[in-house]
C-alpha positions as CSV (number, residue, x, y, z in Angstrom):
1,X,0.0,0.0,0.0
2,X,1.4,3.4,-0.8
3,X,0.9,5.9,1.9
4,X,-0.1,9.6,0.7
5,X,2.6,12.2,1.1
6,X,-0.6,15.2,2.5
7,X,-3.1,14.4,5.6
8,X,-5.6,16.5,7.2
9,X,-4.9,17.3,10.5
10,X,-8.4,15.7,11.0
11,X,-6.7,12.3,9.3
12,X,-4.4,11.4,12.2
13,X,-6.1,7.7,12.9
14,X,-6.1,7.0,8.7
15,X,-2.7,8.3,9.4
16,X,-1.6,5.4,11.7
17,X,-3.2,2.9,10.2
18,X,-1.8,3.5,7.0
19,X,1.5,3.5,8.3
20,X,1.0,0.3,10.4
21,X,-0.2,-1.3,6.8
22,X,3.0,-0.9,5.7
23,X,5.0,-2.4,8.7
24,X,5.9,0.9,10.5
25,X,6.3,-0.7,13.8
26,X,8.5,1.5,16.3
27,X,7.6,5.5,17.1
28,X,10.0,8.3,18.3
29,X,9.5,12.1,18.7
30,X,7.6,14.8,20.0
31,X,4.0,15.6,20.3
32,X,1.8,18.3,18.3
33,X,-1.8,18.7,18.9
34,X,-2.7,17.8,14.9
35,X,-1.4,14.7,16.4
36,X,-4.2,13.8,18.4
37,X,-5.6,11.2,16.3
38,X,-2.6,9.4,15.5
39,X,-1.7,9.0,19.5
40,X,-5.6,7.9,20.5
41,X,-4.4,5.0,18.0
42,X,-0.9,4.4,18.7
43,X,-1.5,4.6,22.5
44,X,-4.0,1.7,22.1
45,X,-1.2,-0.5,20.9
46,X,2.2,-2.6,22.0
47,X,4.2,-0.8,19.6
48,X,7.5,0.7,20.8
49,X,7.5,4.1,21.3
50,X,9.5,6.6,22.5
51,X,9.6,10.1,23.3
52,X,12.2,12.1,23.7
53,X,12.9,15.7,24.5
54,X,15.0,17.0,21.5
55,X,13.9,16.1,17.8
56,X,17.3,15.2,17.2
57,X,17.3,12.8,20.4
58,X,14.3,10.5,17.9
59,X,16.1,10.4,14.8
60,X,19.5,9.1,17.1
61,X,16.5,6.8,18.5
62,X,14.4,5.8,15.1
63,X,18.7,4.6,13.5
64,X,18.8,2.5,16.8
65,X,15.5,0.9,15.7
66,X,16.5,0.8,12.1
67,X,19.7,-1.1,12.9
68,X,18.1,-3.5,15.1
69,X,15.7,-4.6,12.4
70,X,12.6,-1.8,12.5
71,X,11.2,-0.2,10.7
72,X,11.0,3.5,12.6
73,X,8.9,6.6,12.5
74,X,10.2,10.4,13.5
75,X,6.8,12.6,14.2
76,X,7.9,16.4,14.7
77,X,6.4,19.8,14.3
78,X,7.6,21.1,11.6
79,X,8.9,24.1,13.8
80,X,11.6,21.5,14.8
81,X,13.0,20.9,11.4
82,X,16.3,22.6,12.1
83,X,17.1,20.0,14.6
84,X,16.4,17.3,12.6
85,X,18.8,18.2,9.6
86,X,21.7,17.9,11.4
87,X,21.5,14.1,12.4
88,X,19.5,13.5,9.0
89,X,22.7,14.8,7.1
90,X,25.4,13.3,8.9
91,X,23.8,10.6,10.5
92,X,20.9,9.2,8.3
93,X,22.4,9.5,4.8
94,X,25.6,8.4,5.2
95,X,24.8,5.3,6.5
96,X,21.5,4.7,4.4
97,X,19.4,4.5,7.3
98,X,15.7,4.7,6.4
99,X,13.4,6.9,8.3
100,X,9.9,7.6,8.0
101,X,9.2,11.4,9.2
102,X,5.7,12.6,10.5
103,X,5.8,16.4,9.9
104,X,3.3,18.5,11.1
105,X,2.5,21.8,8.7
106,X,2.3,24.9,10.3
107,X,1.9,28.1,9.1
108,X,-0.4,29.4,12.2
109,X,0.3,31.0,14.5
110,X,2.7,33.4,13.3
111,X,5.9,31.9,15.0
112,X,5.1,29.4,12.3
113,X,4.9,31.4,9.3
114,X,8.4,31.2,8.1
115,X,8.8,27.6,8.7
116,X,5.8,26.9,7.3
117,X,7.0,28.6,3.9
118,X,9.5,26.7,4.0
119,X,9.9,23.0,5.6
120,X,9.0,20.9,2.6
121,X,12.0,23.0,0.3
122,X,14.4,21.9,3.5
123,X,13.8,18.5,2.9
124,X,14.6,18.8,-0.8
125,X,17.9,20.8,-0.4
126,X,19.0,17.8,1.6
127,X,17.7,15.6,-1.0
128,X,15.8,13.6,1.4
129,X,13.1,11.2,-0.1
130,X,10.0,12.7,-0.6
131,X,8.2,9.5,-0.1
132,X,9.8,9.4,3.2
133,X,7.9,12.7,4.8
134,X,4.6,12.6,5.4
135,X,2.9,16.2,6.0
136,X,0.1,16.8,8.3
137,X,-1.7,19.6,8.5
138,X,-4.6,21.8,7.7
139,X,-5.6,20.8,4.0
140,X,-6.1,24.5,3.3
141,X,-2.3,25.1,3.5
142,X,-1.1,23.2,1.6
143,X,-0.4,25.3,-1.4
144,X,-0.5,28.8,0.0
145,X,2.5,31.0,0.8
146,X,1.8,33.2,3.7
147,X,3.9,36.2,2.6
């Protein structure tokens, strides 16, 4: 099953479940209320997870997982993105470790407009899969530029 690269903040559960159909099985980061969904459903579950208080503390985490044979899952806001492209630069792609991240997309309130104009282009300029983010966020968003 392929998973879809946009969910509404309202999609959280489809979210999960969609994930666990692929064999997603261990869960690192930090919370964000369009989350809400996806944690009634992973909470219900035996799954690992772990959360951690730096966003570059989960994807250390999620390359432990991946080494030990899961298959891991970073959810972040995407207010955090910063400290995830260190340890995705010099930890993830040089070692082909796969990650699946959870992003949420922001651009309200204004602390995050910028990042919000911006977080999917970060993950290109590290040329980062694109099947390998997952957005979530308000479905009106998607495609405007909050100048």
């Amino acid at each position: 099953m392929n998973l879809k690269n946009n969910y509404d903040k309202t999609e959280g559960a489809a979210l999960f479940d969609d994930l666990i159909q692929n064999n997603y099985n261990f869960f690192t980061g930090l919370p964000c209320s369009y989350f809400k969904e996806f944690f009634k459903k992973l909470n219900k579950t035996t799954l690992p997870h772990v959360r951690v208080p730096l966003e570059s503390q989960a994807v250390g985490v999620a390359a432990g997982a991946y080494l030990a044979g899961m298959k891991p899952v970073v959810y972040a806001q995407n207010s955090a993105i910063g400290y995830l492209i260190n340890p995705i630069t010099s930890l993830l792609i040089p070692n082909n470790i796969d990650i699946m991240f959870v992003i949420s997309h922001r651009v309200k309130p204004y602390q995050h407009k910028i990042m919000g104009e911006i977080d999917k282009e970060l993950f290109s300029l590290i040329n980062w899969p694109e099947d390998r983010v997952i957005w979530i966020g308000d479905s009106n968003a998607w495609s405007i530029r909050h100048y």
